[in-house]
N, C-alpha and C positions, 0 to 999 in steps of 0.2 A: 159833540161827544163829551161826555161827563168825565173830570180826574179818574174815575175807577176804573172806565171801559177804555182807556189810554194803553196804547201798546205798555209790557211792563219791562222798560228799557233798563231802568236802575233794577229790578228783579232778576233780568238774566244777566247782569254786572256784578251782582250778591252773589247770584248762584255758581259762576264760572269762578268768584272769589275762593267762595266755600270748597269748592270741589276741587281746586287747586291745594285747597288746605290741607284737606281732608288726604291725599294723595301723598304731598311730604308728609305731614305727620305720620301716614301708614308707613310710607319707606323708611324712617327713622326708629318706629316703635315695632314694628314686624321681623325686622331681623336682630334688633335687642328682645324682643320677646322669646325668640324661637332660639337665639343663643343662649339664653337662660336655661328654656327648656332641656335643650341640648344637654349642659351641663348636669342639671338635676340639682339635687342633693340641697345642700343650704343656700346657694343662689337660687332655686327657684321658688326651694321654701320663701326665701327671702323678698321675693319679689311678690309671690303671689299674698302672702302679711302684708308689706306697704299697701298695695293693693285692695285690698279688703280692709285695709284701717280708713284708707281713704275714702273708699266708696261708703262707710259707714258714715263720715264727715258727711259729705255729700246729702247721705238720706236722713240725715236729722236737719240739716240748710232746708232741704226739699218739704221736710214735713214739719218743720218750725217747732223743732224741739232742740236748741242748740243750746243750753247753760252747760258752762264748763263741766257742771260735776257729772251732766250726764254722756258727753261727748269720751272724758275719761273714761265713766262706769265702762264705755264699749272697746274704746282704744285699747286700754290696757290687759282686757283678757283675749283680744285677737292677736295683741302681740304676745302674751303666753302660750297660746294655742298656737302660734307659730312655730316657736321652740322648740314647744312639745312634738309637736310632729314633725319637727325636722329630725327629730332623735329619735323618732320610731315610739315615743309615748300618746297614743291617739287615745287613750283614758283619760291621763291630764289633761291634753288637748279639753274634751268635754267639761269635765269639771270645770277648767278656767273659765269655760261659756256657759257654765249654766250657774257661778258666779257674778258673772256679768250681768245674766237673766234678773239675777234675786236682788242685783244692787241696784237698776234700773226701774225695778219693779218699786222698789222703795225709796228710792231719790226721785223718780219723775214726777210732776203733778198735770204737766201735760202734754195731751197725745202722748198716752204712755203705752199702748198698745202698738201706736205707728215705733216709736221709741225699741221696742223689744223685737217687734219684727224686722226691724233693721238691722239688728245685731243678728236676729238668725238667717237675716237673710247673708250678708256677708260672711258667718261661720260658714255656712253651709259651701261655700264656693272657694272657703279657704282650704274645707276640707277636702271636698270635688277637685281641686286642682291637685292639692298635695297628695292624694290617694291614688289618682290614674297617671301619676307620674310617679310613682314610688317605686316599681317593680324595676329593678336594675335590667332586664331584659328589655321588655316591650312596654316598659313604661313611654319614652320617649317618641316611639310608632304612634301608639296611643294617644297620647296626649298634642301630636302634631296633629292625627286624624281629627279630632275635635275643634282644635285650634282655625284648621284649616276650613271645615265643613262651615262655620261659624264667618271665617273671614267671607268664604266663597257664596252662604247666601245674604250675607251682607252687601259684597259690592255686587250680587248677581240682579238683589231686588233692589237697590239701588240704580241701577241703568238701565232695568227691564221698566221700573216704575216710571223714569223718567221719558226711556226712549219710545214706550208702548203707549203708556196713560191707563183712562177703560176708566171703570170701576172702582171705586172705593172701598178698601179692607173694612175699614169699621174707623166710619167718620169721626163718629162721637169720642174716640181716644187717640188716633193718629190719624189727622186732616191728608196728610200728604200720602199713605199709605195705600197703594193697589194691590187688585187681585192678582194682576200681569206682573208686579214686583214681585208678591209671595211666591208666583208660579217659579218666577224667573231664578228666583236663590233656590229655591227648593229642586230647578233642575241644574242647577251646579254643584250642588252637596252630591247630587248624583255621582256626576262626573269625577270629582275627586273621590266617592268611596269604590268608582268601578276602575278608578287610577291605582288605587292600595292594593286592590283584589289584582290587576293584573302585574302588579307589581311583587305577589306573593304574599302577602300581609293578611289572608284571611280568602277564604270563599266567598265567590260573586255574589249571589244571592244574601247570604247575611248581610255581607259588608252594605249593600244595595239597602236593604231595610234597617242596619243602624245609620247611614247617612238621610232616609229619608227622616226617620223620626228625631235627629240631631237637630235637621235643618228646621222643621215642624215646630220642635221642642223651642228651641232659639228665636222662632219667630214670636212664639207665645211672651217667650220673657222678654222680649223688646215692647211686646204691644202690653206688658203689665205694665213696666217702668213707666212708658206713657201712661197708664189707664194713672198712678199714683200720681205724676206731675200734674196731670190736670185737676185730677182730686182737691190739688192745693193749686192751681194755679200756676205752677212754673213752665218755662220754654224749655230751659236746658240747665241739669243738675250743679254745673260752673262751666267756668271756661279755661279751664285746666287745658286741654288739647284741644290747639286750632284746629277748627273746622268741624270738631264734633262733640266740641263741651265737653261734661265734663266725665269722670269713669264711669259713674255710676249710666251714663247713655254709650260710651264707649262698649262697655263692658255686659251691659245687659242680656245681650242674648248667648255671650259666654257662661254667664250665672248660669243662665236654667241649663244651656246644655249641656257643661262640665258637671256641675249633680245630674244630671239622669244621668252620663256615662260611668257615673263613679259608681250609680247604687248599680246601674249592669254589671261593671265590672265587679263592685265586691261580690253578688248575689252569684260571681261566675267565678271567681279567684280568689274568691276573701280578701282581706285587708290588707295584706303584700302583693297579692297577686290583679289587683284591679286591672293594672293596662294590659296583662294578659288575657284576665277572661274577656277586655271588650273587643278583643280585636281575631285573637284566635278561634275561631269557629273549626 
């Protein structure tokens, strides 16, 4: 029997490590997260800025675009668009970013397109978090729903992937990824939007088709994250949080599905009213 075909003894020692990690660090950052939430107002603005300054860090590590002046160009106007929208100025907000856009656009010399998309990638979930938590009402309903849907087909295609196997999602950008994992998150996003709806938070049916397309949605932007890591060859964006590297892989599938909830809700409550339109049907 050949080193490869060897039982993988030090493999399921890694992975009972990781997944020990992966478990505190949720118990630690889950209910500091969702106490944030709770609060609203400039703690959450404030978190959700760090947040998105950092994962900016992150995608310029990841796509080897890191000289100071362009890592600032990003920094500094996500933390003005922080501001701004913590004070209800979501115009400024813009402007600081499209700022950033035109300063990066002319400081970078390379990967200056990976450079720019990183910035809008992180506005955009600065603005997605700070929008469907804005509504003094059901912002918080809201913003827990998505939160949640996001955790739930996380650790759902997490245990489905490992405990089931089967199939490969799409080898070529995430090796480890199953069919039986996406099914398995994707029937837990269920279970929590039929938890909201019988809890009063909205009609069955809608709630049922925003949890599925959150879950859908969320799975997309994890399997982007990877589609960029490999692009340039990285494992893991840092190793900022044990067990699951770094935000920008923490947080990945929170990006996409926090913007789509936010463009539902404005398209349904306008720009104070977001956590409202997404939740009340």
């Amino acid at each position: 029997m050949t080193p490869q075909q060897a039982p993988p003894a030090g493999n399921d020692v890694r992975d009972s490590r990781n997944l020990m990690l992966r478990i505190l660090a949720g118990a630690v950052l889950a209910p500091l997260t969702i106490a944030a939430a709770y609060f609203g107002g400039w703690l959450w603005a404030a978190l959700a800025t760090l947040a998105t300054m950092g994962m900016y860090a992150e995608w310029l590590l990841v796509v080897q675009a890191t000289r100071p002046r362009i890592v600032a160009a990003g920094i500094a106007p996500l933390a003005v668009a922080g501001i701004a929208l913590a004070i209800g100025f979501s115009g400024k907000a813009l402007l600081a970013i499209a700022a950033g856009l035109i300063a990066i656009a002319l400081l970078a010399r390379i990967n200056r397109g990976w450079a720019l998309a990183g910035l809008i990638y992180a506005a955009a979930a600065l603005f997605g978090a700070v929008l469907v938590r804005a509504d003094p009402q059901s912002g918080f309903i809201a913003l827990l729903f998505v939160l949640l849907v996001v955790w739930v087909t996380d650790i759902g295609g997490y245990f489905a992937g490992r405990g089931i196997g089967g199939p490969k999602l799409w080898v070529r950008v995430s090796p480890k990824k199953t069919w039986a994992g996406a099914i398995g998150g994707f029937a837990g996003s269920l279970a929590v939007a039929a938890g909201f709806a019988a809890s009063g938070f909205g009609r069955m049916l809608p709630l049922l088709l925003l949890g599925a397309v959150l879950s859908i949605v969320s799975q997309c932007g994890d399997l982007f994250e990877s589609a960029v890591k490999r692009r340039f060859g990285v494992k893991d964006s840092s190793n900022v949080i044990p067990g699951h590297g770094g935000l920008l892989d923490r947080l990945d599938g929170f990006v996409a599905a926090i913007v789509m909830a936010a463009v539902i809700g404005v398209m349904r409550g306008g720009l104070d009213g977001a956590g409202r339109g997404l939740l009340m049907w």
